[in-house]
PyMOL Python script that loads the backbone (N, CA, C, O; Angstrom):
from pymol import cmd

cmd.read_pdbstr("""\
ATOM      1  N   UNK A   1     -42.826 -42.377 -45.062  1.00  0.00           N
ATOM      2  CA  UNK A   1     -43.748 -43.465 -44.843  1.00  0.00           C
ATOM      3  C   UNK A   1     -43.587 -44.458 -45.990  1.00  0.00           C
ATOM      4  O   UNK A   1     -43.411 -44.110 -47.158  1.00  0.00           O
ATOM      5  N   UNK A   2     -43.669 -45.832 -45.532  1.00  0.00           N
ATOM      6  CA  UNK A   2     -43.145 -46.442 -46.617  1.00  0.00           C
ATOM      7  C   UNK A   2     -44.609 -47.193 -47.374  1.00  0.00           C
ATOM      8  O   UNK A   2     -45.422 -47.713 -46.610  1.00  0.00           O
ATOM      9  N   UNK A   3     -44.764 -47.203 -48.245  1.00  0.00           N
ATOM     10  CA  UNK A   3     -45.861 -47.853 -49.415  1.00  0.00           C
ATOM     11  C   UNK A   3     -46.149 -49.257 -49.404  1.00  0.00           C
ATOM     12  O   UNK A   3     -45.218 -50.010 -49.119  1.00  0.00           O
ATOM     13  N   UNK A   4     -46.990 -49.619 -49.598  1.00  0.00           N
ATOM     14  CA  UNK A   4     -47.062 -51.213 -49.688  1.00  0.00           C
ATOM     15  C   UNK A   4     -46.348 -51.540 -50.801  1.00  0.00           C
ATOM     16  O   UNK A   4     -45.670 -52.455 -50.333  1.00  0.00           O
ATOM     17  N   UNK A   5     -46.009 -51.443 -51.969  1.00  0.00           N
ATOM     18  CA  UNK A   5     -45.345 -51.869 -52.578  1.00  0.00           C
ATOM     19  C   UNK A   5     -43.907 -52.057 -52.394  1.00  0.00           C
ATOM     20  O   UNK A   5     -43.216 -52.977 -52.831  1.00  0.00           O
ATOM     21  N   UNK A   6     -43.549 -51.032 -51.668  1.00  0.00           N
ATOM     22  CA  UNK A   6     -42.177 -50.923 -51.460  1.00  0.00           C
ATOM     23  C   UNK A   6     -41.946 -52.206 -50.104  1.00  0.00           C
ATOM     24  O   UNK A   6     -41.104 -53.098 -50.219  1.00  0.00           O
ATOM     25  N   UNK A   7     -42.705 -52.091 -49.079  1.00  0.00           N
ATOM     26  CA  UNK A   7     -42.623 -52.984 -48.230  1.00  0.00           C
ATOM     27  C   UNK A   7     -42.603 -54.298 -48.718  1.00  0.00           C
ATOM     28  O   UNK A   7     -41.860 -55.074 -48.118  1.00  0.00           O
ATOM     29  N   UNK A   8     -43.446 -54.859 -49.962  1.00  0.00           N
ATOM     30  CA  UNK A   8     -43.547 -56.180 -50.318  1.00  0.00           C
ATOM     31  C   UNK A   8     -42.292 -56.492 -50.697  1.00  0.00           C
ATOM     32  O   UNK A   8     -41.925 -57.666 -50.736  1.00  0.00           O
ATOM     33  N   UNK A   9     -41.185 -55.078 -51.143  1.00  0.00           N
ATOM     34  CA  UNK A   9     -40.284 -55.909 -52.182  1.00  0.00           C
ATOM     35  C   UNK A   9     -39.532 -56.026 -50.947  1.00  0.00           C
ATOM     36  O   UNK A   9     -38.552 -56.766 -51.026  1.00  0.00           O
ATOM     37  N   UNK A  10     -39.706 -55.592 -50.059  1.00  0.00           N
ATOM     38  CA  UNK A  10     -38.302 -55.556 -48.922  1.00  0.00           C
ATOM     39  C   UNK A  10     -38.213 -57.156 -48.654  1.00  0.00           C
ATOM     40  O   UNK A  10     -37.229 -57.895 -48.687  1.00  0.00           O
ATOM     41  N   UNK A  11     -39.602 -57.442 -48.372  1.00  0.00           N
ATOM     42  CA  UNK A  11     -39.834 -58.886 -47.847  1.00  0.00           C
ATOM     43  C   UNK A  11     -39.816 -60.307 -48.958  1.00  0.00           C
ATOM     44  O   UNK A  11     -39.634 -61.518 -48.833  1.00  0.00           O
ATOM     45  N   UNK A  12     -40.169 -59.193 -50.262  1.00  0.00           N
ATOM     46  CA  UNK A  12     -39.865 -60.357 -51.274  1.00  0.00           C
ATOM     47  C   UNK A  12     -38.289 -60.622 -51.565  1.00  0.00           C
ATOM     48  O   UNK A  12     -37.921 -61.755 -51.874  1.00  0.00           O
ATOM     49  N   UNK A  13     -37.164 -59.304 -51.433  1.00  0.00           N
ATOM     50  CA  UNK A  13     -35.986 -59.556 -51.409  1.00  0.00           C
ATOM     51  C   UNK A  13     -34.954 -60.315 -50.002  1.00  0.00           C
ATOM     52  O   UNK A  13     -33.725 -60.293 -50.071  1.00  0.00           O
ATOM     53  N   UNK A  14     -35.609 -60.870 -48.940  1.00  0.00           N
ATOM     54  CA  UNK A  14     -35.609 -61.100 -48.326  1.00  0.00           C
ATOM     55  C   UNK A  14     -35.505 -62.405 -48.109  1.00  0.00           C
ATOM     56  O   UNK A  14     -34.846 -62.842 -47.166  1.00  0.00           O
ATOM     57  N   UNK A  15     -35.993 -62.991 -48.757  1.00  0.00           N
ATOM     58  CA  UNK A  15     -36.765 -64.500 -49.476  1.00  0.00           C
ATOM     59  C   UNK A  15     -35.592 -65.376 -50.003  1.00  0.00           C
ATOM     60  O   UNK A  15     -35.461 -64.913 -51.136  1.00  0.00           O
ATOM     61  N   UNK A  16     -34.723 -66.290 -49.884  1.00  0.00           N
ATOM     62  CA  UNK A  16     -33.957 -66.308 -51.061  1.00  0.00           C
ATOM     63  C   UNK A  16     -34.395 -67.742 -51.562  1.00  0.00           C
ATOM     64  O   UNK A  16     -34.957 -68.672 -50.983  1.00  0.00           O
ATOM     65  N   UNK A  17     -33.863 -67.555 -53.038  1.00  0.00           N
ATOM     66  CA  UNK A  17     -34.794 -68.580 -53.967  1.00  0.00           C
ATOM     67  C   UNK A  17     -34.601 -70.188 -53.530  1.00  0.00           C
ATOM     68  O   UNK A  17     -33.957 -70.926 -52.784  1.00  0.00           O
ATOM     69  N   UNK A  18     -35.589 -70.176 -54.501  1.00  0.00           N
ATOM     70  CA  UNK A  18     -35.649 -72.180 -54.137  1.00  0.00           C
ATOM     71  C   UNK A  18     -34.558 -72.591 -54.612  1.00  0.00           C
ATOM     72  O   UNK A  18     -34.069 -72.158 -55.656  1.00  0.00           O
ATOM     73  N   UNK A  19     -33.927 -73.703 -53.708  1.00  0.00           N
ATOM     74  CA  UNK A  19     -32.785 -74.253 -54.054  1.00  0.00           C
ATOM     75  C   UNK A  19     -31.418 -73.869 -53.453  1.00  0.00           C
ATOM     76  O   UNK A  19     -30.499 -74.664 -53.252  1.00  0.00           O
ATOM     77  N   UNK A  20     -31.403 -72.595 -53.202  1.00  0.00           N
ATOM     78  CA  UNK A  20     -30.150 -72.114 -51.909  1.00  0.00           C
ATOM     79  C   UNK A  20     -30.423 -72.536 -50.927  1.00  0.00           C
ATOM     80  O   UNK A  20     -31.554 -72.336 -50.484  1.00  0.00           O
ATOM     81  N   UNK A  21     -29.537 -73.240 -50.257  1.00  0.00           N
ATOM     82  CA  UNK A  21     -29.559 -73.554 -48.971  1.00  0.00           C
ATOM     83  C   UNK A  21     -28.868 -71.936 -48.188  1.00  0.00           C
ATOM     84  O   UNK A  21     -28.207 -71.064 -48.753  1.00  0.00           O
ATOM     85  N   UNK A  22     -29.433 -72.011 -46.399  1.00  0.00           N
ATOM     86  CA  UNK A  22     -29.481 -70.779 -45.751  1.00  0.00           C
ATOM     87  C   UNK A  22     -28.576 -71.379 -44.201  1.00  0.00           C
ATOM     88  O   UNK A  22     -28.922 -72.111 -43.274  1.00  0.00           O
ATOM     89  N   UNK A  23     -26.947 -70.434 -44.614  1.00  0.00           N
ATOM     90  CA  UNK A  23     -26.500 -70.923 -43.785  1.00  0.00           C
ATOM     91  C   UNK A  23     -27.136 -70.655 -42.153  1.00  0.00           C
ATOM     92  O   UNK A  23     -27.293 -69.491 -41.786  1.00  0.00           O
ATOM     93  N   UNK A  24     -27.508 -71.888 -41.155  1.00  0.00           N
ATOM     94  CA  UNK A  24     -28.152 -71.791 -39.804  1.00  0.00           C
ATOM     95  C   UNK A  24     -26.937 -70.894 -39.039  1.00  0.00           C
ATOM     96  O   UNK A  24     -27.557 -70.140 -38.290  1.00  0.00           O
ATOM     97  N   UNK A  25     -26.102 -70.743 -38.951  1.00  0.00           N
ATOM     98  CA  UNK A  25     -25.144 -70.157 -38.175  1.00  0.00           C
ATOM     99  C   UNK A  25     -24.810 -68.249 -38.628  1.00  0.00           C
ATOM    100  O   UNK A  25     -23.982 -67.443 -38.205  1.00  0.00           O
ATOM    101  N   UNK A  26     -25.606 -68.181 -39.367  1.00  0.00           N
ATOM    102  CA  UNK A  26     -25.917 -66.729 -39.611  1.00  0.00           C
ATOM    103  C   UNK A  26     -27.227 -65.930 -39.594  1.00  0.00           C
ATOM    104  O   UNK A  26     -27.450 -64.742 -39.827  1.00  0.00           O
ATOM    105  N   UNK A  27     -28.104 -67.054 -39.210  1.00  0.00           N
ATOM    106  CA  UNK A  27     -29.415 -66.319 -38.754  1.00  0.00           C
ATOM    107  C   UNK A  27     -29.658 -67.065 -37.511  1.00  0.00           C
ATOM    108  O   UNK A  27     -30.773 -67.575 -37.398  1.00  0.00           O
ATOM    109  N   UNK A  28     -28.989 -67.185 -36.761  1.00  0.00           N
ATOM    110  CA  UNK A  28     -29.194 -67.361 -35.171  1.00  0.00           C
ATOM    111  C   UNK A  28     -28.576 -66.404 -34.578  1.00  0.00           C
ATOM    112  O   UNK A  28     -27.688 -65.624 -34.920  1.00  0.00           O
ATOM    113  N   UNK A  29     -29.404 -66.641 -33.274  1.00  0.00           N
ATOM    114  CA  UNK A  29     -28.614 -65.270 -32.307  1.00  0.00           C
ATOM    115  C   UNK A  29     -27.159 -65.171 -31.718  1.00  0.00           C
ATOM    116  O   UNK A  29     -26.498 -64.245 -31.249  1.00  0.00           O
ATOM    117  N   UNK A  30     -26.904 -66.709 -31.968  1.00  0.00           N
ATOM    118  CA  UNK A  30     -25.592 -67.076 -30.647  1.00  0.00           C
ATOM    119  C   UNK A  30     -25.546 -67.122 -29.887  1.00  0.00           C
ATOM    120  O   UNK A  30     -26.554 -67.184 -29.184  1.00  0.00           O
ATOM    121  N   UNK A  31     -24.108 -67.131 -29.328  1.00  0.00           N
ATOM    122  CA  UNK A  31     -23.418 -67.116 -27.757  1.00  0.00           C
ATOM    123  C   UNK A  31     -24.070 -65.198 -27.218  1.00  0.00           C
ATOM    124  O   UNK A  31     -24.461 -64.903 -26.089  1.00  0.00           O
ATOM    125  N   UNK A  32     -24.002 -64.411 -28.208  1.00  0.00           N
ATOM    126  CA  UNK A  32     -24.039 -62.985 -27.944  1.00  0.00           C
ATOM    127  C   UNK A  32     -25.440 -62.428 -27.829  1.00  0.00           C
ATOM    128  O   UNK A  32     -25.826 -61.493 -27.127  1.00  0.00           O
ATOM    129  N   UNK A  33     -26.132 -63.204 -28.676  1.00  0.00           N
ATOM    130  CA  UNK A  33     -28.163 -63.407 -28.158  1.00  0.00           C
ATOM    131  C   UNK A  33     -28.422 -63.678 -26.939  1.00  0.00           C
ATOM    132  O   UNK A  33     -28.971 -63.034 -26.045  1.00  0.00           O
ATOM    133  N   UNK A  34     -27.950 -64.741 -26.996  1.00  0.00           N
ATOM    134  CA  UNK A  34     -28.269 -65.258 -25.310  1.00  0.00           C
ATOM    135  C   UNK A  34     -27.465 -64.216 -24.626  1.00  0.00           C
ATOM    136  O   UNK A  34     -28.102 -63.171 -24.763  1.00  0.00           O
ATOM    137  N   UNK A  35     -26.500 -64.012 -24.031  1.00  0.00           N
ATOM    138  CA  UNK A  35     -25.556 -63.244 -23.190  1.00  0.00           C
ATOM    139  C   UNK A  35     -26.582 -61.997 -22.769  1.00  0.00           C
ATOM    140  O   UNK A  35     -26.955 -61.817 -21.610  1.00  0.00           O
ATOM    141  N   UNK A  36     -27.039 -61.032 -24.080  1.00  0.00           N
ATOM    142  CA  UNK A  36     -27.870 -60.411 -24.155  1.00  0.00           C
ATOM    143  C   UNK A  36     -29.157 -60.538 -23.312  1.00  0.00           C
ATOM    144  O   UNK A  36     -29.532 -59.710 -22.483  1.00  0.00           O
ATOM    145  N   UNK A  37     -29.633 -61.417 -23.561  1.00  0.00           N
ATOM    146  CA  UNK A  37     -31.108 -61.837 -23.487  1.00  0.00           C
ATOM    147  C   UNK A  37     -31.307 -62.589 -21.908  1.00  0.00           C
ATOM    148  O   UNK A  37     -32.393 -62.633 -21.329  1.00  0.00           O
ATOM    149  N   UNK A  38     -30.480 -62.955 -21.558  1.00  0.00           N
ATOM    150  CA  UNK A  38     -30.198 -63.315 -20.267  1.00  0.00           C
ATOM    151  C   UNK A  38     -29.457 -61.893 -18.971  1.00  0.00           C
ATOM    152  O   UNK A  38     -29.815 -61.508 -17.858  1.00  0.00           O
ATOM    153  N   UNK A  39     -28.558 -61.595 -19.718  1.00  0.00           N
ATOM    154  CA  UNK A  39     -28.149 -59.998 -19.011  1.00  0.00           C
ATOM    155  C   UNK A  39     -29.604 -59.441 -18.626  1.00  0.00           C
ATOM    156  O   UNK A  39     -29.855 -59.279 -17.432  1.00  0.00           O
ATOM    157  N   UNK A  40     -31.065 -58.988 -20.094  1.00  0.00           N
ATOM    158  CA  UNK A  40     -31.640 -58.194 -19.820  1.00  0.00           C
ATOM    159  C   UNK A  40     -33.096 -59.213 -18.423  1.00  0.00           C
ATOM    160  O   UNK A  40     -33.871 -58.865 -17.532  1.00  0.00           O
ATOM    161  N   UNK A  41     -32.722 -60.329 -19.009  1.00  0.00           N
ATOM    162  CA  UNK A  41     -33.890 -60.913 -17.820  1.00  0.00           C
ATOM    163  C   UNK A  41     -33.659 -60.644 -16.277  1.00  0.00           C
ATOM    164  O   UNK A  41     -34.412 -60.261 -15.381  1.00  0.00           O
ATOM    165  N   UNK A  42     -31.798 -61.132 -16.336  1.00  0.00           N
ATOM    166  CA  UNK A  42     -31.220 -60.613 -14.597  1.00  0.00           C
ATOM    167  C   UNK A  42     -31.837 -59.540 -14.216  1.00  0.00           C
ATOM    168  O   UNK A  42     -32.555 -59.350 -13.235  1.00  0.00           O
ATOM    169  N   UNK A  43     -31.368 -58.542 -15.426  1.00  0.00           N
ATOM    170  CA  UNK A  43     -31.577 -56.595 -14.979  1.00  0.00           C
ATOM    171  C   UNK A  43     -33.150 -56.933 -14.447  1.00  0.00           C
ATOM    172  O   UNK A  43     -33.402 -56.646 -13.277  1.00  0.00           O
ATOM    173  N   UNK A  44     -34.130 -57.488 -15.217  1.00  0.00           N
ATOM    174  CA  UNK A  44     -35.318 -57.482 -15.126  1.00  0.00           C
ATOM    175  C   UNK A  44     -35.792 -58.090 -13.770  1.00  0.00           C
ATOM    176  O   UNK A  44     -36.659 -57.512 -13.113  1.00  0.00           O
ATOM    177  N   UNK A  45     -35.334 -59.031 -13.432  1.00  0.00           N
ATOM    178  CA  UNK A  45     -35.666 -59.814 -12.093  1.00  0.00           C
ATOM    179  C   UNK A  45     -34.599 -58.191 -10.799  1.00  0.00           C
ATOM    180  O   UNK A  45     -35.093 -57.918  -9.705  1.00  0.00           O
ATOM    181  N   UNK A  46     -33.651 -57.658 -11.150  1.00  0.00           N
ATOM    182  CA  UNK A  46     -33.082 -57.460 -10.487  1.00  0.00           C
ATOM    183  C   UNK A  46     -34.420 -55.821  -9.733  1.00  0.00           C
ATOM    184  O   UNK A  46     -34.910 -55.621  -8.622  1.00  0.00           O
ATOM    185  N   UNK A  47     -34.478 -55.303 -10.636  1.00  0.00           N
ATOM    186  CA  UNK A  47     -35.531 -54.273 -10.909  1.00  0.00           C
ATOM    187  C   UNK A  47     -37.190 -54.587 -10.549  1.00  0.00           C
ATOM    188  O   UNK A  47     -37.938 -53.616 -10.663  1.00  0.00           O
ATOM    189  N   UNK A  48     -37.848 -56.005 -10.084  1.00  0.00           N
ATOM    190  CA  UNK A  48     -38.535 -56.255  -9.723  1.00  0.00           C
ATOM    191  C   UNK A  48     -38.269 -56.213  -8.237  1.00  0.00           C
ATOM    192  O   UNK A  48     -38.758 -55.268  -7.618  1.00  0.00           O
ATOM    193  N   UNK A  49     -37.773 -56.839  -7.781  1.00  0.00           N
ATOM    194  CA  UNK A  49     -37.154 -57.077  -6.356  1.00  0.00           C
ATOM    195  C   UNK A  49     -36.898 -55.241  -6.086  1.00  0.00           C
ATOM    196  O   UNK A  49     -37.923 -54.807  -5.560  1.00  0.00           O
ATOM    197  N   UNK A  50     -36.327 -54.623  -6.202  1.00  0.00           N
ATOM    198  CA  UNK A  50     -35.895 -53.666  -6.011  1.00  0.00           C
ATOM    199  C   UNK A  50     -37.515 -52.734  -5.948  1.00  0.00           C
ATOM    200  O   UNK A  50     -37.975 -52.251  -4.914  1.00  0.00           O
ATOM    201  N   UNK A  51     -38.014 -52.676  -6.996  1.00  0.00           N
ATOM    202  CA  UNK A  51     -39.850 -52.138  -7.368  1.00  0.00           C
ATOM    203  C   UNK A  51     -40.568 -52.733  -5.722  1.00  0.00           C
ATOM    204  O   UNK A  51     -41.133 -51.934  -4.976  1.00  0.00           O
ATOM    205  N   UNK A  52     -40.444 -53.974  -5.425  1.00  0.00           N
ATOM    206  CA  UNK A  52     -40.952 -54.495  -4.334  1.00  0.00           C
ATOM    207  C   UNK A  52     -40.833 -53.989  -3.163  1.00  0.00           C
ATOM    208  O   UNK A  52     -41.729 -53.786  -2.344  1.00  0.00           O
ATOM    209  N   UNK A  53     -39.398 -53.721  -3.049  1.00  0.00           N
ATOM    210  CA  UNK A  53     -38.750 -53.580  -1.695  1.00  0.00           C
ATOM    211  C   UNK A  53     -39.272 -52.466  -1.341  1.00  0.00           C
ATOM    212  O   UNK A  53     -39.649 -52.156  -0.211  1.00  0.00           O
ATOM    213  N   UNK A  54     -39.323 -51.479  -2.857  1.00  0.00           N
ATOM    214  CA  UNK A  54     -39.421 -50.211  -2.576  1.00  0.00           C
ATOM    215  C   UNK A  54     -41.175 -49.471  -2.131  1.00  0.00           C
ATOM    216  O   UNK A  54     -41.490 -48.412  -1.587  1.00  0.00           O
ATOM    217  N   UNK A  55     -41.951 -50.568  -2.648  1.00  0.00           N
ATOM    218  CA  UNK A  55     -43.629 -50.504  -2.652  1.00  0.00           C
ATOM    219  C   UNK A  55     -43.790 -50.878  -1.055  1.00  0.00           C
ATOM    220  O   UNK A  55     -44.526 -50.142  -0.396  1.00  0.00           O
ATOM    221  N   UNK A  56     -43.132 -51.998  -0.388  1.00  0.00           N
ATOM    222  CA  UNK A  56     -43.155 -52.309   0.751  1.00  0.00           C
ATOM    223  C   UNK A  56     -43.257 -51.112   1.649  1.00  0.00           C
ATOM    224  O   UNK A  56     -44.313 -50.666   2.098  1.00  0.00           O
ATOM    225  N   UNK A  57     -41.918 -50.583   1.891  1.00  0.00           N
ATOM    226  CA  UNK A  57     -41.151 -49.342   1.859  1.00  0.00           C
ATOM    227  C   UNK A  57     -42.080 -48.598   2.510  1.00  0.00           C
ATOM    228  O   UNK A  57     -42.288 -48.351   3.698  1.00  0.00           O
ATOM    229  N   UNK A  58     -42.814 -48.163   1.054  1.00  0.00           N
ATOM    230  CA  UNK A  58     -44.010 -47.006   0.965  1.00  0.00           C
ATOM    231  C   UNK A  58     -44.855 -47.647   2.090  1.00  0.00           C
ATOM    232  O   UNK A  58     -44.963 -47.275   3.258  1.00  0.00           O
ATOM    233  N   UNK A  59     -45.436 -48.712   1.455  1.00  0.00           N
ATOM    234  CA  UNK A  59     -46.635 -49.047   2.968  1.00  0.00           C
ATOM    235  C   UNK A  59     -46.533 -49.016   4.229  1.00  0.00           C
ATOM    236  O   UNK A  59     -47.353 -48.474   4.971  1.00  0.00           O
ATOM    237  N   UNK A  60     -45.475 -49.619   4.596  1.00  0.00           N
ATOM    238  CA  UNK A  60     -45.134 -49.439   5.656  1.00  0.00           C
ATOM    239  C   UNK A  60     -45.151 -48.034   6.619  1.00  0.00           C
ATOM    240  O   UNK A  60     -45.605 -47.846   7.747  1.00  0.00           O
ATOM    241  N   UNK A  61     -44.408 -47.076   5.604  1.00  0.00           N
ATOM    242  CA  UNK A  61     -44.275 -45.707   6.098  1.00  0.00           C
ATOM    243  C   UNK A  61     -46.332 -44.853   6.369  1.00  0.00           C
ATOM    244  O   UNK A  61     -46.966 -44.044   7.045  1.00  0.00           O
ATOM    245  N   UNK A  62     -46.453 -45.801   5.303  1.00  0.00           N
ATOM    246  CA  UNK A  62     -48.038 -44.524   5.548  1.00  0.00           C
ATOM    247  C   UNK A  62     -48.936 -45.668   6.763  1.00  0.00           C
ATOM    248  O   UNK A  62     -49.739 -45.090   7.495  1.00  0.00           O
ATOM    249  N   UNK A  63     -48.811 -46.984   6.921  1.00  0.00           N
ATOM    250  CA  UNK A  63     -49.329 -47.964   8.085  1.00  0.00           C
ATOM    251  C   UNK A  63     -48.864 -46.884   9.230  1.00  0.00           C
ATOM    252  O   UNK A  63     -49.632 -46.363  10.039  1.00  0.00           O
ATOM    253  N   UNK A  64     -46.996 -46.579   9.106  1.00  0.00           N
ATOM    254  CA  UNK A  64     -47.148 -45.707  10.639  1.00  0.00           C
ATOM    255  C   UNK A  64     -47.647 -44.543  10.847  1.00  0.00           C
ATOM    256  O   UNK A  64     -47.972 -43.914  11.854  1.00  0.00           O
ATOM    257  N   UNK A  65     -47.661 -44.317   9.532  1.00  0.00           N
ATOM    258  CA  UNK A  65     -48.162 -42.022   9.319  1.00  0.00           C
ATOM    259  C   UNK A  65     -49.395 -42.596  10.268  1.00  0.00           C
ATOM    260  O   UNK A  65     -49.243 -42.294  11.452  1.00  0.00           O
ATOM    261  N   UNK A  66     -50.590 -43.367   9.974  1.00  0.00           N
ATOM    262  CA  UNK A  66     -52.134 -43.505  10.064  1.00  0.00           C
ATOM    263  C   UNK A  66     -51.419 -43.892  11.587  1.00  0.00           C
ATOM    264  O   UNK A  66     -51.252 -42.856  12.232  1.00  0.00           O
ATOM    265  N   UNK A  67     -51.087 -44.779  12.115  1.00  0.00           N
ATOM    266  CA  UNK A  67     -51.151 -45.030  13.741  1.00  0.00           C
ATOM    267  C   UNK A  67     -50.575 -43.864  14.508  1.00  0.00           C
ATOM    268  O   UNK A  67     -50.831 -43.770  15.708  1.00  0.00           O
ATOM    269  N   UNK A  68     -49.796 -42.946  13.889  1.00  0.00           N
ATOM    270  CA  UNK A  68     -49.431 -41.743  14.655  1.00  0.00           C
ATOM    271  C   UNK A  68     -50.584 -40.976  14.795  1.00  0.00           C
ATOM    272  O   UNK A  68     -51.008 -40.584  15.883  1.00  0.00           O
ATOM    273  N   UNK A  69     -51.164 -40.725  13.582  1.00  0.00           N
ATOM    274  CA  UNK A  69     -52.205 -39.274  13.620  1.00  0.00           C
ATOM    275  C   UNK A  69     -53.310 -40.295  14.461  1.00  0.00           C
ATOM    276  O   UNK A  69     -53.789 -39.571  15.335  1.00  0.00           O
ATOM    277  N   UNK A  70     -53.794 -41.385  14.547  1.00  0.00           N
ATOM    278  CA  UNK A  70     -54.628 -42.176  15.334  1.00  0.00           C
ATOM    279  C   UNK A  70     -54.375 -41.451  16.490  1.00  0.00           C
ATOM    280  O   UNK A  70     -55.062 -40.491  16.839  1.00  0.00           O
ATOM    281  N   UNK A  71     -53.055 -42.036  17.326  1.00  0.00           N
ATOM    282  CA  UNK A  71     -52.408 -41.734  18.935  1.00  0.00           C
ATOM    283  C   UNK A  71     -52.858 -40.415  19.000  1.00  0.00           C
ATOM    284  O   UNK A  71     -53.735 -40.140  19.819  1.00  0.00           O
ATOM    285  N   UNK A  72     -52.340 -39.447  18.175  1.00  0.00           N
ATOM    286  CA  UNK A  72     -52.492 -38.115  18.228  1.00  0.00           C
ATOM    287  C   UNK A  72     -53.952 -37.939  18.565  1.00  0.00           C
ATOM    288  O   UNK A  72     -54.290 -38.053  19.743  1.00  0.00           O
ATOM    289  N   UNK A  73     -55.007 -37.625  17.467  1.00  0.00           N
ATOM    290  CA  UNK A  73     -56.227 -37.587  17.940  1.00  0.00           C
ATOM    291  C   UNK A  73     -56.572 -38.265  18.978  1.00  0.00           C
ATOM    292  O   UNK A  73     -57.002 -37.508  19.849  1.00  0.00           O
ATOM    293  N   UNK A  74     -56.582 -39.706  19.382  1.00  0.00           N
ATOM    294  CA  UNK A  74     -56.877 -39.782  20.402  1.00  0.00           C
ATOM    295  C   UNK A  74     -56.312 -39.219  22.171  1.00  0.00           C
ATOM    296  O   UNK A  74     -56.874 -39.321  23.262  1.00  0.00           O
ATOM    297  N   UNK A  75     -55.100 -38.681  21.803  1.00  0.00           N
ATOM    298  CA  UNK A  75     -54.784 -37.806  22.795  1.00  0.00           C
ATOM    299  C   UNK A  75     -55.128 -36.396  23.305  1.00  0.00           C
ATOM    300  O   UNK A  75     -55.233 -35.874  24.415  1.00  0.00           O
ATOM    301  N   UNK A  76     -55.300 -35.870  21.604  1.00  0.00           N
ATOM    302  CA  UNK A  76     -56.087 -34.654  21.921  1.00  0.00           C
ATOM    303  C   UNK A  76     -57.491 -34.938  22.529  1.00  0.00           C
ATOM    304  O   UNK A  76     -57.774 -34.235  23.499  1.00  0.00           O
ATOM    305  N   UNK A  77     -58.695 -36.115  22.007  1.00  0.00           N
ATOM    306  CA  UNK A  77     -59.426 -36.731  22.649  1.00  0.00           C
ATOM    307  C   UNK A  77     -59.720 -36.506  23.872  1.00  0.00           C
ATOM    308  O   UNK A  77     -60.799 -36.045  24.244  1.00  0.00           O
ATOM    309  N   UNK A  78     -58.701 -36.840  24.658  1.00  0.00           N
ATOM    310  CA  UNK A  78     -58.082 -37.556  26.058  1.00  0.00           C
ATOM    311  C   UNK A  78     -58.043 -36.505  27.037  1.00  0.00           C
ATOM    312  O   UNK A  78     -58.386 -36.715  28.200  1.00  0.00           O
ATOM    313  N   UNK A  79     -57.386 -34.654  26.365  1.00  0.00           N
ATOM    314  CA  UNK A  79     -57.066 -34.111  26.907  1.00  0.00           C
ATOM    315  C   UNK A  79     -58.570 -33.046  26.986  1.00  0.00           C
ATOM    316  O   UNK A  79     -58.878 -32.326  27.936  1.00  0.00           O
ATOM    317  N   UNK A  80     -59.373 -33.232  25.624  1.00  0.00           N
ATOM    318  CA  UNK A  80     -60.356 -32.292  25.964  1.00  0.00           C
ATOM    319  C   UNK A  80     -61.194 -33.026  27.046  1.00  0.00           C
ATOM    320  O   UNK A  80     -61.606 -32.140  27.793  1.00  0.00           O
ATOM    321  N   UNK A  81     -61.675 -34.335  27.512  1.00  0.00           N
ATOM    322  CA  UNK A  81     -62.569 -35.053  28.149  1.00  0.00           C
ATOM    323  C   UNK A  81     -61.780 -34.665  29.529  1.00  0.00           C
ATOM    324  O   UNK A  81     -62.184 -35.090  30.611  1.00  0.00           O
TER     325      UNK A  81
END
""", "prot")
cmd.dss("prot")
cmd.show_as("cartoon", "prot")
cmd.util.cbc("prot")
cmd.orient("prot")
């Protein structure tokens, strides 16, 4: 477990002093951030659609379970009258 002190220095070494300039092309993500970050949104949209199709799916199947056992009882119904 790490200490507050120890954490401050991580973030104080982290820091670099006044007067260095910080090259922008080494603390950006890039061409390979994005690639990334766009790959995981596709997967993400792709996996929604798929979650959907599959919830549909389900309803559908128990909408017919309930109109079968309906028919049913009402046939047994049908046959005791």
């Amino acid at each position: 477990m790490l200490h507050l002190p120890s954490v401050a220095l991580l973030f104080a070494a982290a820091t670099p002093p006044p007067g260095e300039e910080i090259d922008p092309n080494l603390v950006t993500p890039g061409v390979v951030g994005f690639l990334l970050t766009s790959g995981l949104a596709v997967a993400v949209v792709l996996l929604v659609i798929d979650m959907t199709r599959r919830i549909r799916r389900i309803r559908y199947r128990a909408e017919v379970t309930e109109r079968l056992d309906a028919e049913e009882a009402a046939a047994e119904r049908a046959e005791k009258d």
